[in-house]
C-alpha positions in Angstrom: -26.6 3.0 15.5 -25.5 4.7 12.2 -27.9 6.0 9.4 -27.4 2.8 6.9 -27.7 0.1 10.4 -31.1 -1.0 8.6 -29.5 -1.8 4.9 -29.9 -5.6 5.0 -26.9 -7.2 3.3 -26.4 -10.4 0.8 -22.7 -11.6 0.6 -21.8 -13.9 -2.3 -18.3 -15.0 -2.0 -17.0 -18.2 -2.7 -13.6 -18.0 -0.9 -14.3 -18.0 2.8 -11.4 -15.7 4.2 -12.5 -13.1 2.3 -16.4 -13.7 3.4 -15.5 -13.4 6.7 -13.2 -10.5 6.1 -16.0 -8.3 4.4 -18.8 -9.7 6.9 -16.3 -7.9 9.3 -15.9 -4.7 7.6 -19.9 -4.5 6.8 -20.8 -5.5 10.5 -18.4 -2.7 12.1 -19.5 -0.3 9.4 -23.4 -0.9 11.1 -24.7 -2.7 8.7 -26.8 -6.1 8.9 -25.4 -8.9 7.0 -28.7 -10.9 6.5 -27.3 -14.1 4.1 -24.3 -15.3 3.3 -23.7 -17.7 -0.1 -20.7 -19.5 -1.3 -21.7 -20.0 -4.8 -24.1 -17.9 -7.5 -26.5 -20.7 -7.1 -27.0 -19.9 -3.4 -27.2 -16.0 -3.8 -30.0 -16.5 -6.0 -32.3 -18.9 -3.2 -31.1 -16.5 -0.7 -31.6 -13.4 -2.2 -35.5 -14.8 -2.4 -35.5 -16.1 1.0 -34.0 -13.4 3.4 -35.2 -10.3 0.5 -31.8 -8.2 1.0 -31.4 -4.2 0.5 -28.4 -4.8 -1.5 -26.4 -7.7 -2.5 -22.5 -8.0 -2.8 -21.6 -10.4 -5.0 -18.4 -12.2 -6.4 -17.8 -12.4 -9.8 -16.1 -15.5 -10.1 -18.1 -18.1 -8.2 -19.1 -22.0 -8.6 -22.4 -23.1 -10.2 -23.5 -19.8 -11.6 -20.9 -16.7 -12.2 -21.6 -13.4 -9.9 -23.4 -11.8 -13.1 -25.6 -14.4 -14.2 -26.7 -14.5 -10.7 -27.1 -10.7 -10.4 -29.1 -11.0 -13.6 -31.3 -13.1 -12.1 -31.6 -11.4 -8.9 -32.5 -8.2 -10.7 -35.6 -10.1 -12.7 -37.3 -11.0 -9.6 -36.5 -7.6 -7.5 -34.7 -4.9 -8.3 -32.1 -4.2 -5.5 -28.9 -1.9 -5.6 -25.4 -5.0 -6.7 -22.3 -4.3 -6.1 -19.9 -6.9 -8.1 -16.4 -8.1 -6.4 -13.7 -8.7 -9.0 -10.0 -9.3 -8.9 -9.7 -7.5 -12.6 -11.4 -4.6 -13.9 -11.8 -6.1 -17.3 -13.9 -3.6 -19.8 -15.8 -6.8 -20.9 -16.8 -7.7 -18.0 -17.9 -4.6 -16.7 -19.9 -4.1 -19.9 -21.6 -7.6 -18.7 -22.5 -6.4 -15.3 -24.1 -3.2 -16.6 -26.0 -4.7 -18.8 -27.6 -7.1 -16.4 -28.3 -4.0 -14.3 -25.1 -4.0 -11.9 -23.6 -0.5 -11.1 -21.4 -1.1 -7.9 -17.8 -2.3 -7.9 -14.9 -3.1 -5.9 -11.8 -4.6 -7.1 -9.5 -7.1 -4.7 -7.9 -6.8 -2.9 -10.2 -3.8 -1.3 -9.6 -1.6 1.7 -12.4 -0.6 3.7 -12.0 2.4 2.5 -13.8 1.2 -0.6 -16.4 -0.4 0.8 -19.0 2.5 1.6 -18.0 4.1 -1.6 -19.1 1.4 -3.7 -22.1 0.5 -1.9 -23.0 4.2 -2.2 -23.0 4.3 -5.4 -24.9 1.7 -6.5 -27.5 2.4 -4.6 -27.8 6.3 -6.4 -27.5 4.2 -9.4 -30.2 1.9 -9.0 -32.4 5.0 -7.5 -31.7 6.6 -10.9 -33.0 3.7 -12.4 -35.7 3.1 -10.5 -37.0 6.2 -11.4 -36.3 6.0 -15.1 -38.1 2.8 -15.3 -40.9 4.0 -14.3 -41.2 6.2 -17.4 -39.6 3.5 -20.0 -41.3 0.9 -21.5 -38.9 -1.5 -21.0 -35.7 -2.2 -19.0 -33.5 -1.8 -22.4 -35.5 1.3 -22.9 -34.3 1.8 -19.7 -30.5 1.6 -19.6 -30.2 3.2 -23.1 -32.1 6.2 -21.4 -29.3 5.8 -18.3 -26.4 5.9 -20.9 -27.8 9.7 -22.1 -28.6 10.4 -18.3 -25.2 10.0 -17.8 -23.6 11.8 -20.5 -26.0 14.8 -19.7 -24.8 14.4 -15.9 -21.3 14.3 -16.8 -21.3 17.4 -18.1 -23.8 19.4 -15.4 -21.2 18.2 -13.2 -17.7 19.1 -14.8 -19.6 22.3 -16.1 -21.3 23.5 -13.1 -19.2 22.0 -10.6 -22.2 19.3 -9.1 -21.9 16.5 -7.3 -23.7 13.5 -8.8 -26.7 13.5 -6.7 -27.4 17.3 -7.7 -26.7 16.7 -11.2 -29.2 13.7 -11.6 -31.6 16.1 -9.1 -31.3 18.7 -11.7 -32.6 16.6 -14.9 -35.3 14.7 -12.9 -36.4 18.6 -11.7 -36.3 19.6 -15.7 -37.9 16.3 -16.4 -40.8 16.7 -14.3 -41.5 20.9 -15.0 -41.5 20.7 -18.4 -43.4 17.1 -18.5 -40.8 15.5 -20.5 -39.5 12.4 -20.3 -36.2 12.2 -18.7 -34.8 10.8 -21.6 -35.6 14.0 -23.8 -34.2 16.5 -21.2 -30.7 14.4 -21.2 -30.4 14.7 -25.2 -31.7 18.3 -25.2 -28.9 18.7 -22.4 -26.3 17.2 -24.5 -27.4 18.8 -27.5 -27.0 22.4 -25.8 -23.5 21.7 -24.4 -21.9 20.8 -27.6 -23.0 23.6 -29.6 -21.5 25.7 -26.7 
């Protein structure tokens, strides 16, 4: 049994070859496909009915488009989405951050991919997790995830961190100096370009 058997999976994919497919490639990567939905519609009962870890979700689908039904995932419980699209369009990624989406995988995929993807949007959605709890609002939220970001960008291409240690970094400077994470991230920012 591997380390991520317990992560309890949503599928939302309307075309069922490729369903199957990524059940497959899920199941033999130990995970636990707990729903599966064939429309936006569908992911949106399900996701309240089975209560997923993490939710993969097309973005073109009948009934309700794999964002909108992200977005309304999201509003009634925050979970780590990763969005399945045959285009990385700038718009619509723009779209599915903004509704709080942070995982993708472009088709066709390998399974390669997969673990990637679902990796990272589950560090995303910890990061946000823990800068909601010090914003007022979810906007307040993502605006401070934009400077977290940046700031992490440059920990990482300057000091040669991996993502986790970078964000580990700023929460550490966050919570020693009792400043909000936002403020630590500009500070952060502010330093590196004078240098």
């Amino acid at each position: 049994m591997s380390a991520h058997a317990l992560l309890r999976i949503l599928l939302a994919e309307d075309e069922t070859i490729i369903r199957l497919d990524l059940r497959d490639l899920l199941e033999r990567a130990g995970f636990e496909v707990c729903a599966e939905a064939r429309d936006g519609e569908e992911a949106v009962e399900l996701a309240r009915e089975t209560v997923p870890d993490l939710a993969i979700l097309d973005v073109k689908m009948p009934r309700l488009d794999g964002i909108e039904a992200a977005r309304r995932i999201l509003e009634e419980r925050p979970i780590p989405i990763v969005m399945l699209t045959a285009y990385s369009q700038e718009e619509l990624v723009s779209r599915a951050v903004e509704a709080g989406v942070f995982g993708y995988l472009v088709k066709p995929f390998r399974e390669a991919d997969l673990l990637p993807a679902i990796q990272a949007a589950s560090a995303r959605h910890e990061e946000l997790t823990a800068l909601r709890e010090e914003a007022e609002s979810l906007s307040e939220a993502l605006a401070t995830r934009k400077l977290v970001e940046r700031a992490k960008g440059l920990l990482m291409e300057r000091e040669s961190l991996t993502e986790r240690e970078a964000f580990g970094r700023l929460r550490r400077a966050s919570q020693v100096s009792g400043r909000p994470m936002r403020v630590v991230a500009e500070a952060l920012i502010a330093t590196f370009q004078d240098a």
